[in-house]
C-alpha positions as CSV (number, residue, x, y, z in Angstrom):
1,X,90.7,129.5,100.0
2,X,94.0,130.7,101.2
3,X,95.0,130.4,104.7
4,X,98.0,132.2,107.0
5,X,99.9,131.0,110.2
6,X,100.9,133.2,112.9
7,X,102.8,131.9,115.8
8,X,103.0,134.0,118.6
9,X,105.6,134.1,121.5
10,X,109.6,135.1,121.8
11,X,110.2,131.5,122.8
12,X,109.8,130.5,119.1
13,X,112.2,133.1,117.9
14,X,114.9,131.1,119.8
15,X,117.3,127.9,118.9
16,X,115.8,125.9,121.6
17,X,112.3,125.9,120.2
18,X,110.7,124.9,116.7
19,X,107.2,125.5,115.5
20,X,105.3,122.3,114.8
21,X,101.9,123.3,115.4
22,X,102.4,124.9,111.9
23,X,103.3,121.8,110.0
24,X,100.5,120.0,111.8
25,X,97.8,122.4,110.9
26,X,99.2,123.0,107.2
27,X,98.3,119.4,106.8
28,X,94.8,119.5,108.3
29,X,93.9,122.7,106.2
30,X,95.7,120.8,103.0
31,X,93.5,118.3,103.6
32,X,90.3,120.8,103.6
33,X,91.6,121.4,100.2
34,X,92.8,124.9,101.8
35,X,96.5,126.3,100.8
36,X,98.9,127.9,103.6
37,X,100.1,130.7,101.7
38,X,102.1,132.3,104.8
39,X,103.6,131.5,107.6
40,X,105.8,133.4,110.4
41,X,106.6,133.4,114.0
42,X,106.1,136.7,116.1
43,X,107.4,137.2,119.5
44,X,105.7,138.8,122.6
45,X,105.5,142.1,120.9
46,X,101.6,143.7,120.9
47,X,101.9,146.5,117.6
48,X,104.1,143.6,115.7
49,X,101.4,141.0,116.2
50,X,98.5,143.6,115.1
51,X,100.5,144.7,112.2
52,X,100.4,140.8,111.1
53,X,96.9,140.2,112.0
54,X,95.8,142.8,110.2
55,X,97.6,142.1,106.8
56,X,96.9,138.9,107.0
57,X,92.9,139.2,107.2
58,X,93.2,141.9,104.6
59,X,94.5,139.1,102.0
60,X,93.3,135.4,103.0
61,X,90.2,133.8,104.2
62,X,91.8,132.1,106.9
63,X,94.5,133.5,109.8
64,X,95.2,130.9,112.8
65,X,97.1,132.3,115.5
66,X,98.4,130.2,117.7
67,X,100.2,130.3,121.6
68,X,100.0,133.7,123.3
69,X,96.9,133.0,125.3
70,X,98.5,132.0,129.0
71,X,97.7,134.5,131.7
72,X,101.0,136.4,132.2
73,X,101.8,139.8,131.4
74,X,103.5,138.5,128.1
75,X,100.4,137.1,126.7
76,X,99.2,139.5,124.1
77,X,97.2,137.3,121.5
78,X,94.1,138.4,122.7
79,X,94.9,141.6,123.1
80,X,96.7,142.2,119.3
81,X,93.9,140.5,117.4
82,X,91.2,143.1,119.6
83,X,93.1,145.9,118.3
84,X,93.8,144.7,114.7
85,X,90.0,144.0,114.7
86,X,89.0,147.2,115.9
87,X,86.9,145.1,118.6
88,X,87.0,145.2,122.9
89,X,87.4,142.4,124.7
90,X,84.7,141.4,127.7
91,X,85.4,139.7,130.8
92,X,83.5,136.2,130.7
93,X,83.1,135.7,135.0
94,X,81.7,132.0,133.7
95,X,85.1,131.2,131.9
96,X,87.1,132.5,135.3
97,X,84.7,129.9,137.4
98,X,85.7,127.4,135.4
99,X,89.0,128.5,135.5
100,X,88.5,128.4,139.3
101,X,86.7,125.4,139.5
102,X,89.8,123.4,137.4
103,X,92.5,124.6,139.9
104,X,90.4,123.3,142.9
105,X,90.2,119.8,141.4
106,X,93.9,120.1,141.6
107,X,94.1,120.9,145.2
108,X,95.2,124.6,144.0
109,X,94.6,127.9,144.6
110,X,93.7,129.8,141.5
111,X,96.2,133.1,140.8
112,X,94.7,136.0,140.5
113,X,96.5,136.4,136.6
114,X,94.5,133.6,135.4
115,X,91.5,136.0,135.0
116,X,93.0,137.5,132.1
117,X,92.0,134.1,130.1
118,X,88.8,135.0,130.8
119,X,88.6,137.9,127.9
120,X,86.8,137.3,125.1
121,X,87.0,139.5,122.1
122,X,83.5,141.5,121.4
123,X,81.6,138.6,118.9
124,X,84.3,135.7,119.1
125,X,83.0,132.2,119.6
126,X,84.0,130.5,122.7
127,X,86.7,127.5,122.0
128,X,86.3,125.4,124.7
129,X,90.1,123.7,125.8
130,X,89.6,120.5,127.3
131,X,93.1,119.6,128.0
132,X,94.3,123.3,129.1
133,X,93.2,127.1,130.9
134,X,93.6,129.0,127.9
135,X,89.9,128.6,125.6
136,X,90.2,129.7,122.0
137,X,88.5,132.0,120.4
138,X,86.8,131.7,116.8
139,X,86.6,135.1,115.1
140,X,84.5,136.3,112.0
141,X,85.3,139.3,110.2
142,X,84.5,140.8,106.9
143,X,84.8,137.8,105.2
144,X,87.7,136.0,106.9
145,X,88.2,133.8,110.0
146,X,90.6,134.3,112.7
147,X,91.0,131.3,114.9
148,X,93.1,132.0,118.2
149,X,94.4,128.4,119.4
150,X,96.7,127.7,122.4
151,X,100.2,127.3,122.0
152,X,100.9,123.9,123.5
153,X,100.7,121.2,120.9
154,X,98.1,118.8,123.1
155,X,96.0,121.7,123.7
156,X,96.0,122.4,120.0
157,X,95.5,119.4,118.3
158,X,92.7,119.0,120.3
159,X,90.8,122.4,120.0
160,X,91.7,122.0,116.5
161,X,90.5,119.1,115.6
162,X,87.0,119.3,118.0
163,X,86.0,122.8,117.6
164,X,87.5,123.9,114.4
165,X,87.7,121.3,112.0
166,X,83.7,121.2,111.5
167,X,83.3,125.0,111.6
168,X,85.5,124.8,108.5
169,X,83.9,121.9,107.0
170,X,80.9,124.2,106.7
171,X,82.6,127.5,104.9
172,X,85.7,126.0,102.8
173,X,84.5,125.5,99.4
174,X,84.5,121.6,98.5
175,X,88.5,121.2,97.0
176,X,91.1,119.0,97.2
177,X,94.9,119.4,96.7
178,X,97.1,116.7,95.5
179,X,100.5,116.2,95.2
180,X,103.7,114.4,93.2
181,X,106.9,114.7,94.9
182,X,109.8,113.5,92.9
183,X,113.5,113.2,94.2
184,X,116.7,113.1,92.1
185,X,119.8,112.4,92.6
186,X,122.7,113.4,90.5
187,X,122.3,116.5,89.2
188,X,122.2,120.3,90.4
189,X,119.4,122.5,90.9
190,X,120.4,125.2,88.6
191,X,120.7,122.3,86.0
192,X,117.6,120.8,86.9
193,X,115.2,124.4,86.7
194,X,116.8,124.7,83.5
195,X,115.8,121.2,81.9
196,X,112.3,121.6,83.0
197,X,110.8,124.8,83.4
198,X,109.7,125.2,80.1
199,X,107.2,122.3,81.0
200,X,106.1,123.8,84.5
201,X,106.4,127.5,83.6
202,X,103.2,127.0,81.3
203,X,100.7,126.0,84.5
204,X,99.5,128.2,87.2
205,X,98.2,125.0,88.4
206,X,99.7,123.2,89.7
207,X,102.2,125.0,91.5
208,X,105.9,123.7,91.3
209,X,108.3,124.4,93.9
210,X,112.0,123.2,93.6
211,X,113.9,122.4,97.0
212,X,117.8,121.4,97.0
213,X,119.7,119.7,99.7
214,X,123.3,118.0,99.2
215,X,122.8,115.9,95.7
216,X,118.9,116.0,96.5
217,X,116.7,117.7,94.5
218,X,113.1,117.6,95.4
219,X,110.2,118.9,92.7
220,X,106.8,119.4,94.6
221,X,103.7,119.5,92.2
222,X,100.7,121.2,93.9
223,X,97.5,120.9,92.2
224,X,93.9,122.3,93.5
225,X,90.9,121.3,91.6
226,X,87.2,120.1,92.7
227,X,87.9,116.3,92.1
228,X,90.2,114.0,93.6
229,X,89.9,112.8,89.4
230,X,90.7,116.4,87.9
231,X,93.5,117.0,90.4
232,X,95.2,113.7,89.5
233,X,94.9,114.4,85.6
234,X,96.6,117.8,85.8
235,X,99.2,116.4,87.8
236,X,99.7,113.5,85.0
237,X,99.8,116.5,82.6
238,X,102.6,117.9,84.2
239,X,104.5,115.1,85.9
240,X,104.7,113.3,83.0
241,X,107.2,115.6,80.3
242,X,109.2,116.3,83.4
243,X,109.5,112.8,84.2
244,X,111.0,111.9,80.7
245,X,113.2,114.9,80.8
246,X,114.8,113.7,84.2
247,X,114.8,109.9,83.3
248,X,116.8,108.0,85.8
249,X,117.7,110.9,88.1
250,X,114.4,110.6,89.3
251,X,114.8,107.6,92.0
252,X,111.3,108.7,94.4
253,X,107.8,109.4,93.0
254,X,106.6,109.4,96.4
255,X,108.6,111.6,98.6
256,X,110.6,108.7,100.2
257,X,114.2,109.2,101.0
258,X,117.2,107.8,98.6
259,X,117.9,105.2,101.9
260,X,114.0,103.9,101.8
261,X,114.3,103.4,97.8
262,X,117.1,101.5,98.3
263,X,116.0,99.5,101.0
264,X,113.4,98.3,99.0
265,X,115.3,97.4,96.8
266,X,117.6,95.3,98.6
267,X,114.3,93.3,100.1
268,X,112.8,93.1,96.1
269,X,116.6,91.8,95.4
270,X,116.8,89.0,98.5
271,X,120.1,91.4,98.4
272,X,122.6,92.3,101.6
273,X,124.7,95.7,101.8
274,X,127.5,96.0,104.2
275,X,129.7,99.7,104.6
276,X,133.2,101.0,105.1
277,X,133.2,104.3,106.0
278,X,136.4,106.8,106.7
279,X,134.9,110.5,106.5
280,X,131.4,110.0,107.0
281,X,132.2,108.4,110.4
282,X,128.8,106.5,110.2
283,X,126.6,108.2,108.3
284,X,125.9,105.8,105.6
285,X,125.0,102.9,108.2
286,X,122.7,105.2,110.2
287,X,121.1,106.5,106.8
288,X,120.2,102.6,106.2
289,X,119.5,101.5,109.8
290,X,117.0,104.8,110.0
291,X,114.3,102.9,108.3
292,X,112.0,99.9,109.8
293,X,113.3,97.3,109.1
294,X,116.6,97.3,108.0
295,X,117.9,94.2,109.5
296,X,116.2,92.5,106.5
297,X,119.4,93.8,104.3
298,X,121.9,95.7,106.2
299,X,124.5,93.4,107.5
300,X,126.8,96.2,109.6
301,X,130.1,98.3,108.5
302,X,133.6,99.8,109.6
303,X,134.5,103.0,110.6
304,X,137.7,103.0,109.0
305,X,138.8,106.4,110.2
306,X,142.5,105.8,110.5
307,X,144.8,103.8,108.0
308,X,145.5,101.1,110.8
309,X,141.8,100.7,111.0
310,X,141.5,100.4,107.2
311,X,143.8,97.6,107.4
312,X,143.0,95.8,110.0
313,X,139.1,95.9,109.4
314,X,138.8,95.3,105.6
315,X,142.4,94.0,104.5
316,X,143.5,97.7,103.1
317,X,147.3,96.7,102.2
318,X,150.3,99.2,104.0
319,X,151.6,98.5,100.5
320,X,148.1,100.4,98.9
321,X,147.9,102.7,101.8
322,X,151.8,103.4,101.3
323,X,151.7,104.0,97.2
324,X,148.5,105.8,96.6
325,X,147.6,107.7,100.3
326,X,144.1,107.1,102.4
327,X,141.8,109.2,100.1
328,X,142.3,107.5,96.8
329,X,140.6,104.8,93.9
330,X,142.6,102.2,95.1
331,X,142.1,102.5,98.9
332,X,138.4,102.9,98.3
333,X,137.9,99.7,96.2
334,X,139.7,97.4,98.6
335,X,137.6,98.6,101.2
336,X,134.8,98.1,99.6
337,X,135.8,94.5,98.3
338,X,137.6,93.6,102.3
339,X,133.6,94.8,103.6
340,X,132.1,92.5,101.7
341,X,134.4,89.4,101.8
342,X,134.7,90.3,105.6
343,X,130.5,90.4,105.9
344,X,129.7,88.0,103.1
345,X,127.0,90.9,102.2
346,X,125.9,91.2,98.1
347,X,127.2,94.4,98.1
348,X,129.3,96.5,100.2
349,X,129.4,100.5,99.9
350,X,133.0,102.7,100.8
351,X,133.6,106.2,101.6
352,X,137.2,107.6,101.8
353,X,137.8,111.5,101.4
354,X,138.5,115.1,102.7
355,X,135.2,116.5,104.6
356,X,137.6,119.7,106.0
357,X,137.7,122.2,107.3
358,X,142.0,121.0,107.4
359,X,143.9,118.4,106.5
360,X,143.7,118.7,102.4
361,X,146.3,118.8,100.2
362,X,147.4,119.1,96.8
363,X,147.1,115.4,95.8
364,X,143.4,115.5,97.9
365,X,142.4,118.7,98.2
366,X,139.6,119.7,101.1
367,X,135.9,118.0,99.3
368,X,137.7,115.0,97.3
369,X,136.2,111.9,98.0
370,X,135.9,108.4,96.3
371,X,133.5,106.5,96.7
372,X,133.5,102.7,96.1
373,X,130.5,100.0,95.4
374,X,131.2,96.0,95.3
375,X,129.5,92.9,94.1
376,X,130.4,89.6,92.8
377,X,130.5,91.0,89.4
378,X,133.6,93.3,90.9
379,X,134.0,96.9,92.6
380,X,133.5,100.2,91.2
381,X,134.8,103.7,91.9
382,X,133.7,107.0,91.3
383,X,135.8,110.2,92.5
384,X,133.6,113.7,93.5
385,X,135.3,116.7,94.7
386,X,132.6,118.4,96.7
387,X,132.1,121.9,97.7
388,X,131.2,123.5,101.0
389,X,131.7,123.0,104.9
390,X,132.2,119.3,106.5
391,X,128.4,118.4,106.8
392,X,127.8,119.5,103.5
393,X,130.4,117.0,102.2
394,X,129.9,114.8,104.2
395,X,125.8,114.5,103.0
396,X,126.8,114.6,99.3
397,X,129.3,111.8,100.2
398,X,126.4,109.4,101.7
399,X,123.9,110.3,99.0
400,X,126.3,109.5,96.3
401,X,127.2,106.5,97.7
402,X,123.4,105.2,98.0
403,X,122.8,106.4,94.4
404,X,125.3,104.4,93.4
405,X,124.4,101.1,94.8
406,X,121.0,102.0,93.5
407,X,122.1,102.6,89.7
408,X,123.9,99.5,90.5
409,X,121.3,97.3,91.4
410,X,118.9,98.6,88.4
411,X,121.8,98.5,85.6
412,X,122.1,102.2,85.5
């Protein structure tokens, strides 16, 4: 069964807000074995909501619409699913006494708006909200379901979870969806699709979906079967020819991030890392101190953002700042070797470049970077010119630099 997400209200379509009730209901429904083909936000706008209820019953089993449901003039959930349905909506005077009855426990006097919660759409099932005003509604038509859940996230996972959950245990076939998420570093995506889609392209199942970030490449596999047993043998099928075409790039079978694989291997290792940063300003040491329980391997870093700070926090020479500039081999393997001598950490990590927008030159144009990994066996330096705005370069910069302490650690 297929299943699509509405979310309903013009606060959504703003900056300030971000729909998670979708991400949290795509994983309860995953978990049903149920796929979320769709999903899209629609603001306070009664013929626009219609228009999406009504495509989206016409083409999956399953439409959840969530939010919409208050008792101001905005509201329009009820409503836009009575009209898509072709259906009328009946006042319900026990859902208004309740409603009454909830605001006098509260020492308050009920508004006269809050009545409009009390419509029910003509042969909906009553979703009681235990931790709201606003009851759901659970809809049967022509084959399909239309749940209408409340928009607050509380309210939500509640309802969800109480009313719906074992209404849907009762109609969604018995399947189960498993997945392989593998991450790579050092190679593009353009690169990547090429390599292996002559594996994937021959399966409908699972379904493989490629999804690039700055030097991270993520391949989802997606199979639906009866059995948790079939599922994980067409996955094998798959996985395993991609796997030997990507090889080494592939550092996450899992999902985890490049700064978790490396974590763990610092703690397998007994191993310490310590960082000098110039253009990242940070970002490598909070990428390492984001995961519990870093302090078993990360000793601390610089922010070397200045060539006076280069010197006097990891030894960087005027002579080697004079001769070969800030952004350069040299500059980046003495402050990866002064981090280390200066922390006493196994390795140490540095980052010296040109993140932009200004400031480049010929010699170090706007994207060069170096980036520098030391041991006791001695340093190493590799030089990227990256493309795009500051945070772009500045992401590549800190995933290069983990991949390389990673290939250093395993021999790579």
């Amino acid at each position: 069964m297929n299943a699509e997400i509405v979310a309903v209200g013009s606060e959504m379509l703003t900056p300030q807000r971000v729909d998670t009730n979708s991400l949290y209901l795509t994983g309860e429904l995953n978990n049903l074995g149920v796929e979320v083909v769709t999903k899209c936000v629609i603001g306070d706008h009664l013929e626009r909501l219609r228009d999406a209820v009504r495509h989206a019953i016409s083409r999956s089993e399953i439409l959840i619409v969530s939010g919409g449901l208050g008792p101001t003039e905005d509201d329009l959930t009820r409503e836009a699913v009575a009209h898509a349905l072709d259906r009328k909506l009946h006042y319900h005077q026990e859902i208004a006494d309740a409603l009454e009855q909830r605001f006098a426990r509260l020492n308050r006097k009920m508004a006269e708006v809050n009545k409009r919660q009390a419509f029910i759409i003509e042969g909906a099932t009553i979703l009681p909200n235990e931790r709201g005003t606003a009851p759901g509604q659970w809809v049967e038509e022509s084959g399909a379901v239309v749940m209408l859940l409340p928009g607050p996230p509380h309210e939500l996972k509640a309802m969800f979870e109480r009313q719906c959950l074992p209404r849907l245990a009762r109609i969604v076939p018995q399947l189960v969806i498993r997945t392989i998420f593998l991450r790579v570093a050092g190679m593009g995506e353009s690169d990547l699709d090429q390599l292996i889609a002559p594996v994937y392209k021959k399966y409908v199942n699972p379904a493989t979906t490629i999804l690039a970030a700055a030097g991270d490449i993520q391949v989802h596999l997606r199979a639906r079967c009866a059995t948790v047993a079939e599922a994980d043998t067409l996955l094998a099928e798959v996985a395993g020819p991609i796997e030997l075409l990507l090889g080494d790039r592939i550092y996450s079978r899992n999902g985890d991030p490049l700064e978790a694989v490396v974590g763990d291997l610092l703690r397998q290792h007994h191993a310490t890392v310590s960082v000098a940063e110039s253009c990242t300003g940070g970002m490598l040491g909070e990428r390492f101190t984001s995961e519990a329980g870093s302090s078993d391997y990360f000793v601390g870093g610089f922010i070397t953002y200045t060539n006076e700070m280069k010197m006097a926090m990891v030894g960087v020479t005027p002579e080697l700042l004079a001769d070969h500039g800030a952004v350069s081999k040299e500059v980046a393997e003495a402050m990866a070797v002064g981090a280390r001598r200066r922390t006493n950490s196994t390795y140490a990590l540095s980052i010296t470049g040109v993140a932009g927008p200004g400031a480049g030159g010929d010699s170090a144009p706007v994207g060069t970077t170096f980036i520098g990994v030391a041991d006791a066996a001695g340093a190493h330096v590799l030089q990227r010119q990256f493309l795009g705005d500051r945070t772009r370069i500045r992401n590549f910069a800190s995933q290069l630099a983990l991949d390389l302490l990673r290939r250093r650690m395993t021999g790579r």
